[in-house]
C-alpha positions in Angstrom: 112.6 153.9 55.7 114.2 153.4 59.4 116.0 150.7 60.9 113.2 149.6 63.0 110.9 149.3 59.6 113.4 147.6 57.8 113.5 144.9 60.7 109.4 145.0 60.7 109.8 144.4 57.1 112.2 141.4 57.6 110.5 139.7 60.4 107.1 140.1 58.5 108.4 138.2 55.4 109.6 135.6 57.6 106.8 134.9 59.7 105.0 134.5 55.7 107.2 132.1 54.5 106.6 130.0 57.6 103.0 130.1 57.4 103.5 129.3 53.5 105.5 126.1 54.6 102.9 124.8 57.3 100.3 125.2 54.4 103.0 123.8 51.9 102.9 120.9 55.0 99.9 120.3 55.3 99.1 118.9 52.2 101.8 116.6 52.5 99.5 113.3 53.1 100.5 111.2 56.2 98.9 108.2 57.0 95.4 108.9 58.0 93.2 111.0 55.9 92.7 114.7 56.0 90.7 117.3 54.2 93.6 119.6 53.6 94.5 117.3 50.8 92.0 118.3 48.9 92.2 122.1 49.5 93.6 122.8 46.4 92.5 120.8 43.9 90.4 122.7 41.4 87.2 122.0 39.7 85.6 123.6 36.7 82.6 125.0 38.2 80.4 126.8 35.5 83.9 127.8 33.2 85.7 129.3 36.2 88.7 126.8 37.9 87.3 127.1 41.7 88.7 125.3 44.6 86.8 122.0 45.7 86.2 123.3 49.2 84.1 126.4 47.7 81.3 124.1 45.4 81.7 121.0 48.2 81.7 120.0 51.9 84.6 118.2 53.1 84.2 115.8 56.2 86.2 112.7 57.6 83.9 109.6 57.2 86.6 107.5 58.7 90.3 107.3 59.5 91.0 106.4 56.1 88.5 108.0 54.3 87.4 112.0 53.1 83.3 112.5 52.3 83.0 114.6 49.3 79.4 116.5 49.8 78.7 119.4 46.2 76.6 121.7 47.1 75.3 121.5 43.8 74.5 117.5 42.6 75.1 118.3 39.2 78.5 119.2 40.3 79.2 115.5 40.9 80.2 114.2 38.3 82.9 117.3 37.3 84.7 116.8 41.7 85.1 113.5 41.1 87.5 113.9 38.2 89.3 117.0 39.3 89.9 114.4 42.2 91.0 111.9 39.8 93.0 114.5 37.6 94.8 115.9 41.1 97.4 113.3 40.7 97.1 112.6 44.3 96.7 108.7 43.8 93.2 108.7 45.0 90.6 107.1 43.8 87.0 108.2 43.9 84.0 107.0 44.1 80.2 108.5 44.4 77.5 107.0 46.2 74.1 108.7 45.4 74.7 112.5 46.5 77.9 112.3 48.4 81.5 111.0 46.7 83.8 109.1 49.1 87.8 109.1 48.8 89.1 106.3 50.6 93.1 107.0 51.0 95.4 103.8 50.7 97.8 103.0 53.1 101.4 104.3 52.4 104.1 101.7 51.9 107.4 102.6 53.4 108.8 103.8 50.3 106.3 106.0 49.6 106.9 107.5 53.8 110.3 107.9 52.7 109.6 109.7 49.4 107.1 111.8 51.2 109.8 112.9 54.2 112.1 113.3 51.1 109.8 116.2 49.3 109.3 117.6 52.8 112.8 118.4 53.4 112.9 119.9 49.7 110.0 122.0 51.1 111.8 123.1 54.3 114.9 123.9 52.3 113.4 126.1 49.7 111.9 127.9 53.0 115.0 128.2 54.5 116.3 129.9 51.2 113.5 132.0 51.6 114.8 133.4 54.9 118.2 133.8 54.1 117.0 135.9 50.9 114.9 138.2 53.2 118.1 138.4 55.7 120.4 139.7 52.3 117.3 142.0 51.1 117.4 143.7 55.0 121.2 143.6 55.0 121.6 145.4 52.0 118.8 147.6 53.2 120.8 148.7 56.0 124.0 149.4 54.1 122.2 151.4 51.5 121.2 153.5 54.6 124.5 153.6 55.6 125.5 155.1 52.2 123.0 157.6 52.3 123.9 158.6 55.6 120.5 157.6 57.5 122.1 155.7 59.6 125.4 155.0 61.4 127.9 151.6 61.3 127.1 151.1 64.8 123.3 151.0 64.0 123.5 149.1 60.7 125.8 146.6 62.8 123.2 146.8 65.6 120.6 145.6 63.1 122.3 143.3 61.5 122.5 141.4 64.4 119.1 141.6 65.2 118.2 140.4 61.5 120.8 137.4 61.9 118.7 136.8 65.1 115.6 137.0 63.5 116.7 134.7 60.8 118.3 132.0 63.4 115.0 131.7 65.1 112.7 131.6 61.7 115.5 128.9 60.8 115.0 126.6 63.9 110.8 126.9 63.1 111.6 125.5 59.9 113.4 122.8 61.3 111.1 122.2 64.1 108.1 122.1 61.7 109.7 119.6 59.7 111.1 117.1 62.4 107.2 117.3 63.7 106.2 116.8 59.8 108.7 113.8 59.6 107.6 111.9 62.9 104.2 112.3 61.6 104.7 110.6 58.1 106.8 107.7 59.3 105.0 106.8 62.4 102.8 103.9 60.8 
């Protein structure tokens, strides 16, 4: 492995454990309703646990409320309490073919516990990063060791990583100030 693969490596892993925290994001639930709430809630479909957007159309009726369309209409009765059993605090309810999901209102508490788990969510990101930073770092000493590399390059690189990991640090906390505005504006 060379220095430049090691950092490829490194800035790889950090641009996936972004990406993993804006999907971690968006499922945090805001004020208005959005489908990606109910991306990963599993239903039994036929024995198999399969993810509700794969046996049923998801649409926005309204502001404040998610359209549940199966694709198969026996399959109604089984979405509707995977919704229920999400522990999601929705409440379902079908009308004829479709089920509806109206999403309450969030008190202020409820903002502030919701800003609360993002932050946990950022953080365990931002650990994320760091870990990848020590992996590369003791990548490049190991090379050093072995005599694939010099100090001046491992010290080169390390700088570059620390870089790397700087910026992937501020995206974190840029996400998550966006993420925070989001839930508290009312």
């Amino acid at each position: 492995m060379s220095l430049a693969d090691v950092k490829k490596n490194a800035q790889d892993r950090m641009a996936k454990s972004i990406e993993t925290l804006k999907a971690d994001l968006a499922k945090v639930r805001t004020g208005r309703a959005h489908t990606g709430i109910l991306d990963h809630v599993t239903v039994d479909y036929y024995g198999s646990p399969t993810a509700l957007p794969m046996v049923a159309n998801l649409t926005l009726v309204d502001a404040r409320t998610i359209g549940v369309q199966p694709f198969e209409k026996k399959m109604l009765a089984a979405i509707e309490k995977a919704i229920r059993d999400a522990d999601l605090g929705l409440n379902p309810s079908s009308q004829g073919d479709m089920i509806r999901v109206p999403t309450p209102p969030l008190t202020e508490e409820r903002r502030k516990e919701m800003v609360k788990l993002t932050k946990s969510e950022g953080e365990d990101a931002k650990i994320a990063v760091r870990n990848i930073r020590r992996d590369a770092n003791e990548a490049l000493k190991k090379m050093v060791k072995d005599k694939t590399a010099s100090e001046d390059d491992e010290r080169r690189s390390s700088d570059e990583i620390q870089k790397l990991t700087d910026k992937a640090v501020a995206d974190i906390d840029k996400l998550l100030a966006e993420k925070e505005k989001e839930i508290l504006t009312v």
